[in-house]
C-alpha positions as CSV (number, residue, x, y, z in Angstrom):
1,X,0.0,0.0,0.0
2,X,1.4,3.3,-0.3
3,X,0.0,6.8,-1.6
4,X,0.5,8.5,-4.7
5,X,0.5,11.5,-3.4
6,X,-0.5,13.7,-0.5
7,X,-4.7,13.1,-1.8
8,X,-4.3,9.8,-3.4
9,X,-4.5,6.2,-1.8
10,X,-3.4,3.3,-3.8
11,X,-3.5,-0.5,-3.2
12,X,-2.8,-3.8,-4.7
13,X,-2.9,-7.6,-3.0
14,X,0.4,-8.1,-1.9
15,X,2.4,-4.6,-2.1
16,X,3.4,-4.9,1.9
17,X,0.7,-7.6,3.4
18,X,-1.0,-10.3,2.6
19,X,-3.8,-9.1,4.4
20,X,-6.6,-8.0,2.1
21,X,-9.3,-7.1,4.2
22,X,-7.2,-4.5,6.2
23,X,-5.8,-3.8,3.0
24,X,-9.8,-2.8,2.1
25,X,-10.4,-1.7,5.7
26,X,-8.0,1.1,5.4
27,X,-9.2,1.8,1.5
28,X,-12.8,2.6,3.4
29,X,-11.0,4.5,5.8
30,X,-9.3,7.1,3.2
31,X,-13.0,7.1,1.7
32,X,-14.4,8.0,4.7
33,X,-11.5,10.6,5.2
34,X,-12.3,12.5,2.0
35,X,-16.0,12.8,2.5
36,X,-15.6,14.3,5.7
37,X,-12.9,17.1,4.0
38,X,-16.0,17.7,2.2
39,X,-15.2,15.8,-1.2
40,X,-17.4,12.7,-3.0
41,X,-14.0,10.2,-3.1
42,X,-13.5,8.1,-6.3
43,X,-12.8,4.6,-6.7
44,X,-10.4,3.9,-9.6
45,X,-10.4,0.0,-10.2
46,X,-7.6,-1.2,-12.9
47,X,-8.4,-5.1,-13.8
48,X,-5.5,-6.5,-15.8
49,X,-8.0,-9.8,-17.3
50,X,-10.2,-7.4,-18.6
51,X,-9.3,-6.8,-22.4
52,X,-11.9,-4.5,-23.1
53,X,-12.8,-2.7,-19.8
54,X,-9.6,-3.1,-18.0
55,X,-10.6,0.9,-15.5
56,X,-13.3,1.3,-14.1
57,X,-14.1,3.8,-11.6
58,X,-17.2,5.3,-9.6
59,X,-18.0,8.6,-6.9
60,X,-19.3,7.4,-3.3
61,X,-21.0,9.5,-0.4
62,X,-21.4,8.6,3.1
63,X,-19.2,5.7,2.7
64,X,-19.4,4.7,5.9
65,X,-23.4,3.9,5.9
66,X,-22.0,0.8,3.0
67,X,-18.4,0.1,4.6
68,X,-19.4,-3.7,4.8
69,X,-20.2,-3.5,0.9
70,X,-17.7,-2.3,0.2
71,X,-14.8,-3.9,1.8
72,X,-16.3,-6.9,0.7
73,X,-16.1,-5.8,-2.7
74,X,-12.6,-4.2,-2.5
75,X,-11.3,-7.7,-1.1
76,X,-12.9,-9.4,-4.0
77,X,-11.2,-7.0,-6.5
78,X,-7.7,-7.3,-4.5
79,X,-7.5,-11.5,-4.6
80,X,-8.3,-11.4,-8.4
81,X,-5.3,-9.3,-8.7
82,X,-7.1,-5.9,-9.4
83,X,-5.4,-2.5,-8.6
84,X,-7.9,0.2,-6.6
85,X,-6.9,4.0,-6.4
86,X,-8.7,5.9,-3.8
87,X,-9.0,9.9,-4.2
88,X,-10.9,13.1,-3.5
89,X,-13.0,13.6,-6.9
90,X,-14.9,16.7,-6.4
91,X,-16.6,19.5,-3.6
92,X,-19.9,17.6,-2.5
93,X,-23.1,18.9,-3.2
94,X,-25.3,20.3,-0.4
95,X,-28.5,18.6,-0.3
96,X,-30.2,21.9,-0.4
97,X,-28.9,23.5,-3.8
98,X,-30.7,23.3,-6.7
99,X,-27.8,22.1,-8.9
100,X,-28.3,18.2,-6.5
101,X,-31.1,17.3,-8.7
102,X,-29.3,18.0,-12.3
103,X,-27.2,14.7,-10.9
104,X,-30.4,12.4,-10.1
105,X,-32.8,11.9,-12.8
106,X,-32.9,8.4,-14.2
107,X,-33.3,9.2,-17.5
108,X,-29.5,9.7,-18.0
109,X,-28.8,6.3,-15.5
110,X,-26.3,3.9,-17.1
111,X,-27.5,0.1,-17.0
112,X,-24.4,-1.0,-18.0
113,X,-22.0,0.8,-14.9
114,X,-21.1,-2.5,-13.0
115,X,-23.0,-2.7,-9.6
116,X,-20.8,-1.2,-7.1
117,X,-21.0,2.0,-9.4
118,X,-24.5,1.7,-10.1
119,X,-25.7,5.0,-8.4
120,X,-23.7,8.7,-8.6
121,X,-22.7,10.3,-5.8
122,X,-25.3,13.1,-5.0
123,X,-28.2,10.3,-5.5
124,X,-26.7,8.3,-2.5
125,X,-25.9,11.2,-0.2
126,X,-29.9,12.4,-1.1
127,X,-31.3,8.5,-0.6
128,X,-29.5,8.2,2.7
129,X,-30.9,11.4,3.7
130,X,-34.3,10.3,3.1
131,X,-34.2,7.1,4.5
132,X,-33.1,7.7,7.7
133,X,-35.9,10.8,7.7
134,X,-38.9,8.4,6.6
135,X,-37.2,5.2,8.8
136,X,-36.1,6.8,12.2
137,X,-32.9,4.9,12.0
138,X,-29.2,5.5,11.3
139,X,-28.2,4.1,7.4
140,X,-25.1,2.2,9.2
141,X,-27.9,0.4,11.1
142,X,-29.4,-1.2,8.0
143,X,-29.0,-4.9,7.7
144,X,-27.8,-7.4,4.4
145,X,-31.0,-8.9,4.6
146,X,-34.0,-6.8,4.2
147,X,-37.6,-8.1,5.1
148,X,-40.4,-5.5,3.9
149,X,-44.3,-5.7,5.8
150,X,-47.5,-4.2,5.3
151,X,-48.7,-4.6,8.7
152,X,-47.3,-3.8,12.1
153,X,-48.3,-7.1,13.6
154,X,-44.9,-8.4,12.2
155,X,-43.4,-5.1,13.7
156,X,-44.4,-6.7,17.2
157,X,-43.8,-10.4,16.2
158,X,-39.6,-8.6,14.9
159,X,-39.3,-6.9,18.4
160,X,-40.2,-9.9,20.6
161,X,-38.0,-12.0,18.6
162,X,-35.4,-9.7,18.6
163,X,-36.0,-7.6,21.8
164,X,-32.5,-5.9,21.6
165,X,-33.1,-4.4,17.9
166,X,-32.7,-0.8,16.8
167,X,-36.2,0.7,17.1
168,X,-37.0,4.1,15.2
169,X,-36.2,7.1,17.4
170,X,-39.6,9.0,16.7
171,X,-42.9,8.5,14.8
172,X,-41.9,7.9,10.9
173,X,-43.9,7.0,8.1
174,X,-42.1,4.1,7.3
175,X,-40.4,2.8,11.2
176,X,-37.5,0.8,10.3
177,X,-36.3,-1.8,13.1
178,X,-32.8,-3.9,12.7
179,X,-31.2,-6.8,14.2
180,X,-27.7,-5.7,14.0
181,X,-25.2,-8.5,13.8
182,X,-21.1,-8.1,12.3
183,X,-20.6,-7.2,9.4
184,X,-23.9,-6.6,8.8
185,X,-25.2,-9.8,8.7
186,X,-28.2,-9.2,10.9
187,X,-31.8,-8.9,9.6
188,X,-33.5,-5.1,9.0
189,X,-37.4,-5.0,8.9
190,X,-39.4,-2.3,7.4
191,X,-43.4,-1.4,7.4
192,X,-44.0,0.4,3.9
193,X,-47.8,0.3,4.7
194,X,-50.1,-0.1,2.3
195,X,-49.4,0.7,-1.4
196,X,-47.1,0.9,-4.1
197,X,-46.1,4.7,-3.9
198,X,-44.9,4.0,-0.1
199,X,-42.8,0.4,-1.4
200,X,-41.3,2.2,-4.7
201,X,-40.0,5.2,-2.3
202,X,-38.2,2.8,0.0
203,X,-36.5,0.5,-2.4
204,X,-35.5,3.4,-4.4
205,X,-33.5,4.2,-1.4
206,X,-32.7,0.8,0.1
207,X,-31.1,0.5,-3.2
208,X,-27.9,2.5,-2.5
209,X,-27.0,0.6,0.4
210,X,-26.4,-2.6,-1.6
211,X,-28.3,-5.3,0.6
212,X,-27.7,-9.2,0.1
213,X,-31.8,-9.7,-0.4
214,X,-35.2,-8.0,-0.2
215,X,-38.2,-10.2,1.0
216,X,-41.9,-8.9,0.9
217,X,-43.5,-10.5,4.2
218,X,-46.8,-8.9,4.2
219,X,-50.7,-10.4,3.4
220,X,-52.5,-11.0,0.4
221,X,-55.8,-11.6,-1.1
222,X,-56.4,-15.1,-2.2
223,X,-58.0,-15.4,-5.6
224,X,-58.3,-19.3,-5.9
225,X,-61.6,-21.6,-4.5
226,X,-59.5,-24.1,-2.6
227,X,-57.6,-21.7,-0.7
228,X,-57.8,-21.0,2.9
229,X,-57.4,-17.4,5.3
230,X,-53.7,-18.5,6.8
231,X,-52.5,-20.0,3.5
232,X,-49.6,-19.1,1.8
233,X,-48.4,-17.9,-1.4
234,X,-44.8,-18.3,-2.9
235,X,-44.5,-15.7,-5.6
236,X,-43.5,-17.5,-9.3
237,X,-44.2,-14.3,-10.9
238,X,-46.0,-10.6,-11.0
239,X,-48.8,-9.4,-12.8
240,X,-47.9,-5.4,-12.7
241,X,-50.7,-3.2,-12.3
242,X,-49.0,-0.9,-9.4
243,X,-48.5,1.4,-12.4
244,X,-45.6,3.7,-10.7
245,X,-42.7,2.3,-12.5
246,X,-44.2,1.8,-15.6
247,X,-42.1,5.0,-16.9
248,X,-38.8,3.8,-15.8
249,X,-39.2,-0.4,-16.1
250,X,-41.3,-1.4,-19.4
251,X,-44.3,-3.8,-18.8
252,X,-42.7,-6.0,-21.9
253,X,-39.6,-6.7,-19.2
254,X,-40.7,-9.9,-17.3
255,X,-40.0,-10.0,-13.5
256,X,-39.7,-13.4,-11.6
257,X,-37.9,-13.6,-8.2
258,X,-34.3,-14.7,-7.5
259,X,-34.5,-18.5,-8.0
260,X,-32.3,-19.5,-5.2
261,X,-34.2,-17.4,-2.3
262,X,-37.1,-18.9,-3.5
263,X,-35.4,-22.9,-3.0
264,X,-35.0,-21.8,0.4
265,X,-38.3,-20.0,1.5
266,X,-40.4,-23.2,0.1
267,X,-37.7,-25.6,1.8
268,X,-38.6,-23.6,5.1
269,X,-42.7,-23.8,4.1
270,X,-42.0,-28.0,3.3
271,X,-40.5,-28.4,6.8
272,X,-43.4,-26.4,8.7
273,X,-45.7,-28.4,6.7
274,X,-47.6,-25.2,6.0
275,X,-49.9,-24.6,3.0
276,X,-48.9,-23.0,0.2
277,X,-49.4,-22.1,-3.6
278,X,-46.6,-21.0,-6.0
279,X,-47.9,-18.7,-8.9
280,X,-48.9,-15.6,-9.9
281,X,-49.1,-12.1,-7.9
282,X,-51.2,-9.4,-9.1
283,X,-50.1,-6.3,-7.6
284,X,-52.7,-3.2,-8.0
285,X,-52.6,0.5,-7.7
286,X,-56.5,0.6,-6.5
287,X,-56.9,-0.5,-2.9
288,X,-60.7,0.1,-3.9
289,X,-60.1,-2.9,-7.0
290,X,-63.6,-4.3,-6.2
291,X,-65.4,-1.2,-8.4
292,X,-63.4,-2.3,-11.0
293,X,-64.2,-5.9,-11.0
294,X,-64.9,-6.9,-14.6
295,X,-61.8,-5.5,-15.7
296,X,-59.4,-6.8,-12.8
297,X,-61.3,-10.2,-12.9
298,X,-60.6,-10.3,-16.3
299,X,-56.6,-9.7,-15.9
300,X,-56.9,-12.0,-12.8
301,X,-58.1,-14.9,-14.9
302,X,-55.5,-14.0,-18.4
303,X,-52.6,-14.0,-16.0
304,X,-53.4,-17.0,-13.4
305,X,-52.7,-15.2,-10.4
306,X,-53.0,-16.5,-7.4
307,X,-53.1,-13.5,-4.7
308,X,-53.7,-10.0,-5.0
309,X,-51.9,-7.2,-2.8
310,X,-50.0,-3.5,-3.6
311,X,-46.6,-3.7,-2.7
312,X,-45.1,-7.3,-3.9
313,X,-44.4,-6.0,-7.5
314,X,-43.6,-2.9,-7.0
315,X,-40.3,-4.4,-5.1
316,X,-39.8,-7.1,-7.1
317,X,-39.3,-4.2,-10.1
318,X,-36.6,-2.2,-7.9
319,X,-35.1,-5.1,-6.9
320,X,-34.9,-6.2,-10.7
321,X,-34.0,-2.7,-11.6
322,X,-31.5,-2.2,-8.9
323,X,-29.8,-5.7,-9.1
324,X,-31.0,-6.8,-5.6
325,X,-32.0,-10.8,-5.4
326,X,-35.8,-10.5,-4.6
327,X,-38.6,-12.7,-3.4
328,X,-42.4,-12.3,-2.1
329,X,-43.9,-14.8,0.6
330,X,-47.2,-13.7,1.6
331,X,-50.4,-15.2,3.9
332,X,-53.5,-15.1,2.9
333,X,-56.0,-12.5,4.9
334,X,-59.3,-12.7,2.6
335,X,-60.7,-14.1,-0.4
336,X,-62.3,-11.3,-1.9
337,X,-63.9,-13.0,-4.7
338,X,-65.1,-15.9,-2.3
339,X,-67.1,-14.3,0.2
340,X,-64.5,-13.2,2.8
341,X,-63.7,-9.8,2.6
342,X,-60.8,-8.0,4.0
343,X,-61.1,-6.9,7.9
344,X,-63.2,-9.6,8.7
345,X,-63.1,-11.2,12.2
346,X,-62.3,-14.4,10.6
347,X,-59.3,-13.1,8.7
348,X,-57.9,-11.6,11.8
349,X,-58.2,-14.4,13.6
350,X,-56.5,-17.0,11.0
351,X,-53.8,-13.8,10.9
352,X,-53.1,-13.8,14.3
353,X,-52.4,-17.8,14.4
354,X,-50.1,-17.9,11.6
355,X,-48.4,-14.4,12.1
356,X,-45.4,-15.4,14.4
357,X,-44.5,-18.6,11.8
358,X,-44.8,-16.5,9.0
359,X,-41.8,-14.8,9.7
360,X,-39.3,-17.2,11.5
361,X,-39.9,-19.7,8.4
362,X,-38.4,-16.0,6.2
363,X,-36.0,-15.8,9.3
364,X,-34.6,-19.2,9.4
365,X,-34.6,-19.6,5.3
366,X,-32.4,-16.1,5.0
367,X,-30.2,-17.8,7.8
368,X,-29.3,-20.7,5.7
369,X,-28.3,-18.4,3.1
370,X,-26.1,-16.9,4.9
371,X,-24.6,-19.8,5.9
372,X,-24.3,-21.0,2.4
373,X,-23.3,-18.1,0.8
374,X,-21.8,-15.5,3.3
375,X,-20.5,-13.3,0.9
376,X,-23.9,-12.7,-0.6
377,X,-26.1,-14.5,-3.4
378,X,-24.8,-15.2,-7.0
379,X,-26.0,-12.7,-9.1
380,X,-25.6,-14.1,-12.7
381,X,-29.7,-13.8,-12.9
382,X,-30.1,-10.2,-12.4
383,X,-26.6,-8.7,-14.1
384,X,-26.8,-7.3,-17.3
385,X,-25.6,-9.4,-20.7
386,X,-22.6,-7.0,-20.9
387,X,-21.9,-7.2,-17.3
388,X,-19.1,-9.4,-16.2
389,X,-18.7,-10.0,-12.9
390,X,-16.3,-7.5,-10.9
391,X,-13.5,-9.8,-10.1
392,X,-13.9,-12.5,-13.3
393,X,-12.5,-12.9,-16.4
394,X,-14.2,-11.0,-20.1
């Protein structure tokens, strides 16, 4: 390791120690030394196997809230041989002047950048801003393994099962709780309430903090005869009518959740002998869906969906969109085409039966995950064609 020069940091596996990961620790350390000067730092990452892409490079802000990320990343680069150049870029951007948002529209987002360069600077100095603002809690608090709700009976069910866990330090519209564990490991769970406006605003900014997984734990309306309230549902695929990404993610572009999480969360469903369905989830705009019946039956029947709700697609899309491994395991509340309407008696008492295993089985599949793959899911399925992977051969 040595530097450059008095502003530049550079490092490659093996220049004085064999020890990567300090060798990334103290690359996350200059990073976090230049943002506090009041600079975005860049990181410059040479890759000699690459014959066509050899530098690549990228802006950060608030480095700190992703130092996990990315000295997991770094180390990655380092064993494959690559060559990483840490150094202040440019003055950061207050969040309050005008010239922030000539940085963040998506419209002039490159799909190809690789993943750890996905986002520019100002967009995740503004995301980590907001999030903390609409969760209560601290960006460093955030968790690999992200569970999403609708409800705050699994708010309760999180806090007795994790009574230590960082708990939102006000009212927020969207409370945030985290089991903290090293290196991040732990499990973060968010209430996005109900809708798709609420679910795209918090994976838009969960995004920038690079988690391992996002899992939709929530409820659902069950559309088939032979299902019961306290059934579950094991998304296969989405049927998008939640309508607020249909600017930035074409309706052509088919969304199905990451293949493996799914292995896991019906392996946990098997061994709980619970009763499930695989399929379909239609995911609407219109809590009111029921004035529209002839047309949303119609769709319901085309697309052989399973369960109805308004969030499941919508983070399916983002997590598609922002190269986060995905999935959606939901319990059945009502069968509004059966009878049993939502807020029944009936449906909250199945609920409250169910609601505890619900989500230990997302707990305890997530947990074999991590053992399996502790340095996060492969992500072949959601990279771009002209995406290699980071620290592989082109």
């Amino acid at each position: 390791m040595s530097s450059n020069d008095q502003n530049t940091f550079y490092i490659k596996a093996g220049s004085n120690n064999s020890d990567i990961t300090a060798q990334a620790e103290q690359a996350c350390d200059n990073m976090e030394s230049v943002y506090y000067k009041g600079y975005y730092p860049k990181a410059s990452v040479t890759r000699s196997w690459s014959e066509h892409n050899p530098r690549i490079e990228g802006e950060f802000a608030r480095p700190h809230a992703i130092r996990w990320y990315l000295i997991r990343e770094f180390s990655k680069l380092l064993e494959s041989g690559a060559e990483i150049e840490i150094a202040p870029s440019r003055p950061a951007i207050s969040l309050n002047d005008p010239e922030l948002l000539e940085s963040l529209d998506e419209d002039d987002w490159d799909f190809t950048q690789k993943k750890m360069f996905l986002f520019r600077a100002e967009r995740i100095d503004l995301s980590i801003d907001r999030l903390e603002h609409y969760t209560g809690t601290k960006a460093e608090d955030f968790q690999r393994y992200i569970l999403f709700t609708n409800y705050d009976m699994h708010m309760d069910v999180f806090k007795q099962r994790f009574p230590d866990c960082i708990t939102p330090d006000r009212q927020v519209q969207m409370p945030a709780y985290h089991h903290k564990q090293e290196n991040n490991m732990g499990f973060t769970l968010i209430n996005v309430g109900v809708g798709p406006s609420n679910a795209k605003t918090c994976t838009d900014h969960i995004a920038v903090l690079r988690p391992d997984a996002m899992v939709m734990v929530g409820h659902c309306g069950g559309l088939r005869n032979h299902q019961e309230i306290g059934d579950f549902v094991l998304a296969a695929d989405y049927m998008r009518d939640d309508r607020v990404l249909d600017d930035l993610l074409p309706l052509n572009v088919p969304i199905t959740p990451t293949h493996l999480l799914n292995l896991y969360l019906e392996d946990a469903l098997k061994e709980d002998e619970m009763n499930y369905r695989i399929g379909t989830v239609y995911t609407t705009s219109n809590r009111n869906w029921e004035f529209t019946k002839k047309r949303t039956v119609s769709e319901i029947h085309v697309s052989r969906s399973i369960a109805i709700d308004m969030e499941s697609a919508t983070i399916a899309a983002n997590g598609f969109r922002y190269r986060i491994p995905h999935a959606t395991l939901l319990c059945v509340s009502d069968k509004p085409l059966h009878g049993k309407p939502k807020l029944s008696g009936a449906a909250q008492s199945f609920y409250q039966n169910s609601k505890e295993r619900h989500l230990e089985m997302v707990i305890n599949a997530l947990n074999r995950i991590k053992k399996t793959y502790p340095e996060g899911l492969p992500s072949a399925s959601i990279r771009a064609i002209n995406e290699p992977l980071m620290g592989g051969g082109e």
